[in-house]
C-alpha positions in Angstrom: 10.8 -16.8 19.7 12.8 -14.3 17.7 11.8 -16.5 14.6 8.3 -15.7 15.0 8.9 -11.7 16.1 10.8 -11.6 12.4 8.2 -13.0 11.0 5.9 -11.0 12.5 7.4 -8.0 11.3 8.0 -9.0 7.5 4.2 -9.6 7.2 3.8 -6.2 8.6 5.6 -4.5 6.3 4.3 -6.5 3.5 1.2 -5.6 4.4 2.2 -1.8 4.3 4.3 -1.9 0.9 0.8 -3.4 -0.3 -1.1 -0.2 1.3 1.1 2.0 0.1 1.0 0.5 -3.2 -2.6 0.6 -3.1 -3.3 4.1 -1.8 -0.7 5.5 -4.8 -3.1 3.6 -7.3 -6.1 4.8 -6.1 -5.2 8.5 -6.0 -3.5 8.3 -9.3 -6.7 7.3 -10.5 -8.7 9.9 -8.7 -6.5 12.5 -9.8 -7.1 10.8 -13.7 -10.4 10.8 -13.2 -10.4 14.4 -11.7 -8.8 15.8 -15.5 -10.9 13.3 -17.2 -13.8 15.4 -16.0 -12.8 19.0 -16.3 
């Protein structure tokens, strides 16, 4: 039972470093793409 509540959890907070990860990338670009136009 615990097993499967750990498990649980780790794939949540992959899931989360992954959004994270994601989210910094895409407004890095947006905020490249902002200079690129000005």
């Amino acid at each position: 039972m615990e097993k499967e509540v750990e498990i649980e959890v780790g794939r949540f907070c992959e899931k989360m470093s992954q959004f994270k990860l994601f989210r910094t990338s895409f407004s890095v670009s947006f905020f490249q793409q902002m200079h690129h136009f000005k």
